[in-house]
N, C-alpha and C positions, 0 to 999 in steps of 0.2 A: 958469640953474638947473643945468646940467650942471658948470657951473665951481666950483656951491658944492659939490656933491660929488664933488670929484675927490679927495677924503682918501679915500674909501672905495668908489670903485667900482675895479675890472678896468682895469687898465689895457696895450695892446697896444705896445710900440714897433718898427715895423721899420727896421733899418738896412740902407745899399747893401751892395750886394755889393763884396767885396774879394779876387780873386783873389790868394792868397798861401799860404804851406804852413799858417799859423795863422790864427784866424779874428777879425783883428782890427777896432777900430771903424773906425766912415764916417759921414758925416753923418746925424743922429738925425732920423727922420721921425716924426711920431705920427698914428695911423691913424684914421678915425673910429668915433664912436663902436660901440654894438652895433645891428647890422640886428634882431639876433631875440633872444629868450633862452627857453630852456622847463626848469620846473622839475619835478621828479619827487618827490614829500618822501613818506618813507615813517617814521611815528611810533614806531614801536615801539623800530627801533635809534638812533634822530636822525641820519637819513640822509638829503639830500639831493642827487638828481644834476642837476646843472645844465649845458644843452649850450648855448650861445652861439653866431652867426654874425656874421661880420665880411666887407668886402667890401678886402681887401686888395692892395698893386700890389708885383709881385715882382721886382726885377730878374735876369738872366742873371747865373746863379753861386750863390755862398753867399751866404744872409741872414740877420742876424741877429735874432730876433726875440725880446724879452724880455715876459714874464707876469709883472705886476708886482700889487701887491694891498697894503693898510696896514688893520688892526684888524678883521679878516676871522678867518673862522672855516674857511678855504678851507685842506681839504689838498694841499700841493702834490706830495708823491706822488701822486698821482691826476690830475694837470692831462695832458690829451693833442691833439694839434693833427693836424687831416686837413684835406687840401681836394675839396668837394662836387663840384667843376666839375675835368675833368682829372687824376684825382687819382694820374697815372702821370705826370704833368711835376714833381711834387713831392717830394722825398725827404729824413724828418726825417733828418741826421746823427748827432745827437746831440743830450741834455738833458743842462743844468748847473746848478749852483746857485752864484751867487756868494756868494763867501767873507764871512763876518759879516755875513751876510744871510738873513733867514727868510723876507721877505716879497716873496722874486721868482724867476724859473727863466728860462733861457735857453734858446729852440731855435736851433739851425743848422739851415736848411733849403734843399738844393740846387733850383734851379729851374733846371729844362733850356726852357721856353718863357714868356720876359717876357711881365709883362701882370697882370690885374687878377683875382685869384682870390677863390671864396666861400669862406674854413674856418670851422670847424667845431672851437670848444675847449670839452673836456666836464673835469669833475671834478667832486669831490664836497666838501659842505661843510655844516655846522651850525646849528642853532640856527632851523630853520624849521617849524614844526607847524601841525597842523591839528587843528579841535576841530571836530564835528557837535551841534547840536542840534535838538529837536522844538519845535514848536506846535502846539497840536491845541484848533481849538474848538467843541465838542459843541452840538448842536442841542437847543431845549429840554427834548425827550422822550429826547433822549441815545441817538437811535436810528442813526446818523451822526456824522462827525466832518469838518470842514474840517481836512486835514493838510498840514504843510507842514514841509520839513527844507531846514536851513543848514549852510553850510561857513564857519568863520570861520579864515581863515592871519592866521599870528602869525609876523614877520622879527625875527628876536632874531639875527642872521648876522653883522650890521657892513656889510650891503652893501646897496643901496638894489635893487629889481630893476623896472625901467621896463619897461610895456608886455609885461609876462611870461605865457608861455601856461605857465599852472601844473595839474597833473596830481596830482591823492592816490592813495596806493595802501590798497585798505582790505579787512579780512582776516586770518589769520595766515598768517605763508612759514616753508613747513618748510625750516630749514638744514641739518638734521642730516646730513646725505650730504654738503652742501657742507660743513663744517666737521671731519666725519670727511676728507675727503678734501684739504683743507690740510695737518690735523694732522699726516697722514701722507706728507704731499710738502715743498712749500716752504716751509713753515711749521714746520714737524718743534722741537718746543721751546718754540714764542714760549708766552705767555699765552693763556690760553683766552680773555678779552677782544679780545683783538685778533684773532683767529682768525675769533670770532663778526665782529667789525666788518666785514674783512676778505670773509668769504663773504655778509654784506649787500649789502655796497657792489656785489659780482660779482653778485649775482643781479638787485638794484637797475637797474645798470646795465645788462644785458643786457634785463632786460624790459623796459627806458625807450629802448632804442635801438629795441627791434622794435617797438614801437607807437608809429604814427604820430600827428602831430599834423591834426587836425581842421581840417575848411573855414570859413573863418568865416560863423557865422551870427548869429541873434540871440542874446544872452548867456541859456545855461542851461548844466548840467552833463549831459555825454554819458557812459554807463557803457559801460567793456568791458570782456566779460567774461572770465576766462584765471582757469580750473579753479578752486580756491582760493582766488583772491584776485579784487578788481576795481581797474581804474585809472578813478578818477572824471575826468574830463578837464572843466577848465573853460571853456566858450567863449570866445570873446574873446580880450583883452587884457587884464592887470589889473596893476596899481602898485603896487607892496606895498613902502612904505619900511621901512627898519631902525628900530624900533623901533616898528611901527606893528603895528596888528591889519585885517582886512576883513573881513566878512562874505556869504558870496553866497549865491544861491538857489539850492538842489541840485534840491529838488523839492517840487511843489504840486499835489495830489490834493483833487477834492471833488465828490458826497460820497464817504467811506469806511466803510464800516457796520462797527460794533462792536455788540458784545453787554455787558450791563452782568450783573456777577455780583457776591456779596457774598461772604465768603470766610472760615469760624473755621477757625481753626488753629492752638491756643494757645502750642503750640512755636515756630513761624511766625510770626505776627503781634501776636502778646501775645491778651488779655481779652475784647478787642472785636473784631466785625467788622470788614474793611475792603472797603473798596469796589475793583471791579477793571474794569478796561475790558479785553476781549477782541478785538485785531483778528489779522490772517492777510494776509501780504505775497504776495498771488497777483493776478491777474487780476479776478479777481472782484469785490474789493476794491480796484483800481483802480491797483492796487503791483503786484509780483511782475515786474517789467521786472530788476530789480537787487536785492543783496543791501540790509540797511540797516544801515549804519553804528551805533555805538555813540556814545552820548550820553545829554546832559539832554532831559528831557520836561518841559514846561511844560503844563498840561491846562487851559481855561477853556470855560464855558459861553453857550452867548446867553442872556439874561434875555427869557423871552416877551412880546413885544409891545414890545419897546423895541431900541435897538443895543445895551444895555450889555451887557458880559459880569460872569461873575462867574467869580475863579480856586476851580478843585478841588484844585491839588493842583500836586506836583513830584516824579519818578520818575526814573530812569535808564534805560538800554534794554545790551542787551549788542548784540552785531553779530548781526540778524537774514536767516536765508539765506533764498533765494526760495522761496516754498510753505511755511514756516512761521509757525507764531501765535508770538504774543507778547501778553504783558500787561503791561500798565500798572495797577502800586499803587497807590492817590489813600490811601491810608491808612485810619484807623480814621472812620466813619460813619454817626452813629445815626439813620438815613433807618429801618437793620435793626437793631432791637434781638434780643438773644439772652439767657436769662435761667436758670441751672441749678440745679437743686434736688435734694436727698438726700431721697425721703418716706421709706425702710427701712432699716435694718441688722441683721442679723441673723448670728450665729455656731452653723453647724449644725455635727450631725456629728463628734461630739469622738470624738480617739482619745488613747491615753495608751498611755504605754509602760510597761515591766515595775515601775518603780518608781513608777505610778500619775500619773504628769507629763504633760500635754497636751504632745504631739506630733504634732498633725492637728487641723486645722478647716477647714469651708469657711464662706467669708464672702459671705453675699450680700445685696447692696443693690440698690436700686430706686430709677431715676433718674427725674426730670420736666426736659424742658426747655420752653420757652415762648419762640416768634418771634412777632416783632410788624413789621411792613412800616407803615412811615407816611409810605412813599413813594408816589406817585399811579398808576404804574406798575407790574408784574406783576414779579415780581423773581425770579429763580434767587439760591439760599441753597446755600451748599456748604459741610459741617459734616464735618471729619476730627475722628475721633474714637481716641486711641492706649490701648492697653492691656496688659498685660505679665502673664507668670508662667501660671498654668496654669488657662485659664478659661475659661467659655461664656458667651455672650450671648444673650438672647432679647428678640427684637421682638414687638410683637403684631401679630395676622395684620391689622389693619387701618390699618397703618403708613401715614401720610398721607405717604411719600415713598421715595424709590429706596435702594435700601441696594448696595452693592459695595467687596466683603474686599477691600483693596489690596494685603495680605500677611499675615501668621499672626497681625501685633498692630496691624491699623489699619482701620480704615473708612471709609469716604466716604458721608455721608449727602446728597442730594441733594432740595431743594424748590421746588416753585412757588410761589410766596406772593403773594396778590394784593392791589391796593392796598386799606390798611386793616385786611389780615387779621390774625388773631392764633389762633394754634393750637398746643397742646402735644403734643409727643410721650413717650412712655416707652417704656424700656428694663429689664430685670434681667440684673444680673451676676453671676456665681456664681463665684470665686475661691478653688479650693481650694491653702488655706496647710499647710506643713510638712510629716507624713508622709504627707496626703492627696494632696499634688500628685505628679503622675505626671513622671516624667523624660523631659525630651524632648533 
């Protein structure tokens, strides 16, 4: 299996040492394969940093040691070689790059005590992602939700990575300081692309070095957490061929209480209600250990009295931080119907200007709306309501629900609606047009 892909993995060659002023060949040894490998894949810039261990035998003097790689996506400026064990008997010389060659680097590395060292070669390279999604299946009365999130990696790299302890970083990393601080050093001119790349790879890599890799236990995902960002760390060992996808278990919570709300908001959601599930990533709710990830939601219910489920719906999620709600949209659902009617209109108040021409009126109409629940369950109804120009509203004093000004032109009307009910509410609006409205 290893022989089938030797087109495409790392390959290490050490040669003897040759004491001479130049650092010429000696008989070619090839080392075995990789002891470890651990991957850090961070989405945003397509940045992966990859550290490798090998168990290597050095002779007394200079060695030469070539990093070789074929349809790899592996920058080889980035490739760097240390040893874990002694790593004061080992001294890189010098990195080369042979001539009409892209796909190899040469270290010279002085060894003052023969014998059989562990390194340690990290670089960085392309083409590995990760995507999160939800499951979520609601309990008949939809009071709970069995939840559950996935990590699926995707090797699009050219490189097969066996037995790999792979690590997500999830989040967003502020470069701006790192990238201000290239621009105006080392980098002074190159492209802002490369800049950005550049102060990834550096932050990438410094925070893949300091966080250690985990003891083996049984395969789940371990969150650490570092300020702003988290590194999801996967347990185990996992195989992830080039061209292949996996999917793993990050996390499975149950129950998880959600609250079900229906939601108008015509600007928002168009005509009709939609239906909304309410949960909150704390403690409480049996989350809040870690932030969550950004993905697909898939929502299904159990059918009472049977195992079938039946799907609600398909949603996205943005990156949720610990101690925040978030909702889930299942869409438009006529469990709540909503129904709006004009009974008045009226044009008071005329004013006319010097040449007898209406220049002022106020316009007031008289709205009816009508909810209907033909849902089995007590449902909260939340009706934003938007309005513009220079106007007053009046409720009547025995308004069947909660009213609160969200700001100068909106409202949130709020209801309890029980199953079966059906109740209208009214409102008058008075809208003074032209010279009557007042300048605000």
């Amino acid at each position: 299996m290893y022989g089938r892909m030797i087109k495409r993995i790392l390959v290490l060659f050490v040669l003897g040492a040759i004491i001479v002023p130049a650092f010429g060949d000696a008989g070619l040894v090839t080392i075995p394969k990789r002891d470890k490998v651990q991957l850090t894949i961070y989405n945003s810039e397509d940045i992966t940093f990859v550290k490798e261990s090998r168990y290597i035998t050095f002779k007394k003097g200079i060695n030469r040691i070539e990093f070789a790689w074929t349809n790899t996506l592996i920058d080889p400026t980035s490739a760097s070689l240390r040893a874990v064990n002694k790593p004061d008997k080992l001294e890189i010389l010098d990195t080369s790059y042979p001539p009409r060659r892209n796909d190899a680097l040469v270290w010279h590395v002085q060894c003052d005590d023969p014998g059989q060292y562990l390194v340690e070669v990290e670089y960085f390279t392309s083409g590995l992602t990760w995507t999160s999604d939800y499951v979520l299946v609601a309990n008949p009365l939809e009071t709970e939700v069995h939840f559950k999130n996935n990590i699926t990696i995707t090797n699009r790299s050219g490189e097969d990575y066996a037995d790999a302890e792979t690590r997500v970083v999830v989040g967003t990393i502020n470069l701006v300081e790192k990238i201000r601080q290239l621009a105006q050093g080392i980098m002074k001119g190159a492209p802002q692309e490369e800049i950005r790349k550049e102060a990834a790879r550096r932050w990438v890599g410094r925070r893949a070095r300091k966080t250690a890799a985990p003891a083996a236990r049984p395969k789940k995902v371990i969150k650490e957490g570092l300020s702003e960002y988290f590194i999801y760390t996967i347990e185990g060992k996992e195989t992830v061929k080039n061209n292949w996808s996996k999917k793993l278990r990050s996390l499975e919570q149950h129950p998880v209480p959600i609250k079900v709300t229906y939601r108008y908001d015509q600007r928002k959601y168009g005509a009709k209600p939609v239906k909304v599930y309410n949960l909150k990533n704390d403690g409480k709710s049996k989350l809040g250990e870690t932030p969550l990830p950004d993905g697909s939601i898939r929502v299904f219910r159990k059918v009472k009295g049977s195992d079938d489920l039946s799907y609600l719906g398909q949603a996205t999620t943005k990156y949720v931080p610990i101690d925040s709600e978030f909702e889930i949209n299942l869409g438009a659902d006529d469990m709540i119907t909503l129904e709006r009617k004009k009974l008045e209109h009226q044009i008071l108040n005329l004013n006319f200007d010097r040449w007898s021409r209406v220049n002022g009126w106020d316009q007031v109409e008289k709205f009816s709306t009508e909810i209907t629940n033909f849902d089995k369950q007590t449902r909260t109804v939340l009706v934003r309501r938007y309005f513009s120009g220079d106007y007053d509203i009046k409720f009547p004093r025995n308004f069947p629900g909660k009213i609160k000004k969200e700001n100068a032109n909106t409202y949130l009307l709020t209801f309890e609606i029980k199953p079966g009910e059906k109740f209208k509410y009214e409102y008058r609006l008075t809208t003074r047009m032209g010279a009557n409205a007042k300048k605000r």
